[in-house]
Residue, then its C-alpha position, 0 to 999 in steps of 0.5 A: x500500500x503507498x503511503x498517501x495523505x488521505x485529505x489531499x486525496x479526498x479534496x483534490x479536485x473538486x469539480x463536481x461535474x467530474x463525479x458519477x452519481x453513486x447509486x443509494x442501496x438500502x438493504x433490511x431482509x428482515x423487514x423486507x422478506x421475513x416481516x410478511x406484506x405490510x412490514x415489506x411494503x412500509x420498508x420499500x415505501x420508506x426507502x423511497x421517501x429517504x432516496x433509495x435506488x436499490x434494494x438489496x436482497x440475500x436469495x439464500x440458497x438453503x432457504x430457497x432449495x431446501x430439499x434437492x428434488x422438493x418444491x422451491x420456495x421462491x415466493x417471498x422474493x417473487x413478491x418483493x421484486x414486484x413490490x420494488x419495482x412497483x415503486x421505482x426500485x432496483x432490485x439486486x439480488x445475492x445468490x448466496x449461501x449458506x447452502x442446503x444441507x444436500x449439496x455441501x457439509x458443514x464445519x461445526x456451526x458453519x455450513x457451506x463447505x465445499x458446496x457443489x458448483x454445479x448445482x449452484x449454476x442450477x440455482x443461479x440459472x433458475x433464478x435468472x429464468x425466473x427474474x428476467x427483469x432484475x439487471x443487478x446481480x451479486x454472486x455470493x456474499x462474503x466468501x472470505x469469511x467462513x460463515x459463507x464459504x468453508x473451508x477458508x484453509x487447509x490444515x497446512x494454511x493453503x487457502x482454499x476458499x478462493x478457488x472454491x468461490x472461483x468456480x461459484x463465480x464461473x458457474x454462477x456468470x455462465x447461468x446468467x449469460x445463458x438464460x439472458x443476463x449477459x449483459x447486466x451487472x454482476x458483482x463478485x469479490x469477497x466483500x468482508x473488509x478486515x480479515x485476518x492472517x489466521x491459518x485455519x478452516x474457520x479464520x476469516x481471509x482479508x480482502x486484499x489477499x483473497x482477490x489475488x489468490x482469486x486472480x492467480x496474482x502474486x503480491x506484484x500482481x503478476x501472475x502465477x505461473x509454473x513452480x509459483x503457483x504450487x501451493x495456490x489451488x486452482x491456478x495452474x495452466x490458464x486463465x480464463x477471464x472472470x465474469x463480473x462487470x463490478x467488485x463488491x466491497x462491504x465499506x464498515x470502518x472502525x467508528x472511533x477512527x471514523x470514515x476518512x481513516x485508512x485500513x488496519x493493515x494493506x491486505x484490508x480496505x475501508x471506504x476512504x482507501x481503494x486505491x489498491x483494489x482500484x490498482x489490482x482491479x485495472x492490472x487484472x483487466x490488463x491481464x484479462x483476468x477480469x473485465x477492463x471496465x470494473x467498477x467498485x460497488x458497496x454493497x453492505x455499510x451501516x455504523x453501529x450505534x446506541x444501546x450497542x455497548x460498543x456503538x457510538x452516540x446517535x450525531x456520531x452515527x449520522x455524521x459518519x454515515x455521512x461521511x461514508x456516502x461522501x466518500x463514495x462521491x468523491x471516489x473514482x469508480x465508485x458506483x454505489x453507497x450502502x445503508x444497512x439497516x432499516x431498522x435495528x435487531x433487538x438483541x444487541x448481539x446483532x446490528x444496531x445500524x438502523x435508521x430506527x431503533x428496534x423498537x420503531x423510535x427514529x434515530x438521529x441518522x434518518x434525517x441525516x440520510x435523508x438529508x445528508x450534509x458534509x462540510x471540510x474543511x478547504x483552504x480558508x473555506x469550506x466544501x458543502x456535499x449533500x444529497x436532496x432526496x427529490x430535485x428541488x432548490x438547496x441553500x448554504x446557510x451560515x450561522x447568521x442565517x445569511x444565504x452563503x450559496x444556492x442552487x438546485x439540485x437532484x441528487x448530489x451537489x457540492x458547493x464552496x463557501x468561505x468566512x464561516x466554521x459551520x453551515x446549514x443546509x436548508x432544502x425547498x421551503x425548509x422543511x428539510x434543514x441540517x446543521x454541518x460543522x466540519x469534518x476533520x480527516x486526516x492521515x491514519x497509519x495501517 
């Protein structure tokens, strides 16, 4: 990883013509599938008022196909795909462990183990013949973690996970191209952020590690040939080109550090640093491992908060979700921001992320999400992001109240303003505004 300032990245140049708009993904299964009609449609309805593009949705292999020859169990997600759309959404469906109990083993608690590629390309295939209007497709959720995918390593630490999720990925986009979806978007890539340097069947991989040993790649990004590539299964003789026209990355970041900190070491990411991923992504192209066009999507982020013993307060969740999604703005290649979840689990052993409380109490983050605003600081000015939910007219207030700057927008917007520490941002007639003081990154050591 080359030491970089993470400020003078992230403020550059600042011209906002030069950024893609970044798709806003909201995800909630338990809301969305598993709540029955009304909860599904108060959680899509409520994903359109806060601006939401996509609905992401996990389509558990097991769940579906819980016997090898027994009815399918398709209807909960038949049904959400019609309402998403029904509404303007975009479903993006992850094709995804744990498998079912015939086609793969288990290891203690984890399911998944050495699951059968062929009958996943069946899956995927019944799904693509089923959804020909769905164009956003994920093919496996976290494969570097052993929840999802195991055995991660053999006893003498060779990984393994990665050439299991090479066939998934090889099954899955050749049953994609075969039943119309050739040329959607399919996301693949290990997803989880932070892994670690374990030796064992159920130690997580990091994320870095894991997509070179996808792609046959030494540390150089060179490719592993000959007696380089004993010891890494899978990667002998050829390589064939990956499907995938996008990488999935799940941005969660350490919330004490905040949103603008690097990664704890170079073989993990974090929102603020994907320039090495970028690097090997555009070298893997090169060699025609994967495509020469690969986008960087985020498809699962969420920053846990109160009661979670560990989570922070409710002005710092929603000034790091924040932060998070201007982020994703300013970050070439970057097609998308994720908010994960709607609302929180009741036990606290699970994700307190939501923009609700689990008992239905709003949390500061909903307004924030709905109205995001970000000031940083920019010579002896500030830069103002934010995103409106609607198109509609947005001012830059300072703390008199005078009009700093104003201007109308439909989806995000940055604007400079000079002579104040703090803003507000009002959006139409009012009835949407935000305070901002300003964000402070900053450089951060791995």
């Amino acid at each position: 990883m080359r030491p970089i300032l993470v400020t003078a990245l992230l403020l550059g140049a600042l011209a906002p013509a030069a950024h893609a708009t970044p798709l806003r993904i909201i995800e909630d299964d338990r809301l969305t599938l598993l709540s029955g009609p009304a909860a599904r449609d108060a959680a899509l309805d409520l994903a359109v008022d806060v601006g939401a593009d996509v609905v992401r949705v996990q389509v558990v292999w097991r769940r579906v196909q819980p016997t090898r020859d027994g009815p399918r169990e398709w209807t909960a997600f038949d049904q959400l795909v019609t309402a998403a759309r029904a509404r303007g959404l975009r479903p993006l469906l992850v094709l995804t462990s744990p498998a079912p109990g015939w086609a793969a083993g288990t290891i203690g608690a984890f399911h998944s183990v050495r699951p059968d590629v062929a009958a996943y390309g069946r899956f995927v295939a019944e799904a693509g013949r089923r959804y020909p209007q769905v164009r956003l497709w994920q093919l496996w959720n976290e494969p570097n973690h052993p929840e999802f995918l195991a055995p991660q390593r053999s006893r003498d630490g060779t990984r393994r996970a990665p050439a299991m999720y090479r066939a998934l990925v090889r099954a899955g986009g050749r049953a994609l191209a075969a039943t119309g979806h050739a040329r959607d978007t399919i996301l693949i890539g290990p997803g989880l952020p932070v892994g670690s340097d374990g030796r064992c069947a159920s130690c997580t991989q990091r994320p870095m590690a894991f997509a070179r040993e996808l792609l046959c790649l030494d540390d150089r990004y060179r490719p592993l040939k000959g007696r380089a590539a004993r010891g890494h299964p899978g990667c002998g003789g050829s390589f064939a080109r990956l499907p995938g026209t996008g990488w999935a990355v799940h941005g969660y970041f350490r919330p004490r550090d905040g949103a603008f900190t690097l990664p704890p070491t170079p073989d993990d990411l974090s929102p603020a640093y994907l320039d090495e991923l970028r690097d090997l992504l555009r070298e893997a192209g090169r060699l025609g491992r994967l495509g020469d066009d690969m986008t960087v999507w985020d498809t699962e982020n969420g920053v846990q908060s109160v009661p979670d013993p560990k989570g922070v307060s409710q002005a710092r969740q929603a000034q790091l979700v924040n932060e998070a999604e201007f982020i994703a703005w300013r970050t070439p290649g970057v097609r998308s921001h994720t908010q994960y979840a709607i609302r929180d689990d009741a036990e606290l052993s699970g994700f307190q992320s939501g923009l609700f409380f689990a008992d239905g109490r709003p949390k500061a983050l909903l307004a924030a999400y709905r109205l995001p605003v970000v000031a940083v600081r920019r010579g002896r000015g500030l830069l103002v992001w934010g995103r409106v939910p609607r198109a509609g007219r947005v001012a830059v207030l300072g703390p008199d109240g005078r009009v700093l700057a104003a201007r109308r927008a439909t989806r995000h917007f940055a604007v400079r303003v000079r002579g104040v520490r703090r803003v507000r941002l009002r959006f139409e007639d009012g009835a949407l505004s935000r305070w901002a003081a300003p964000s402070s990154p900053r450089e951060a050591a791995p």
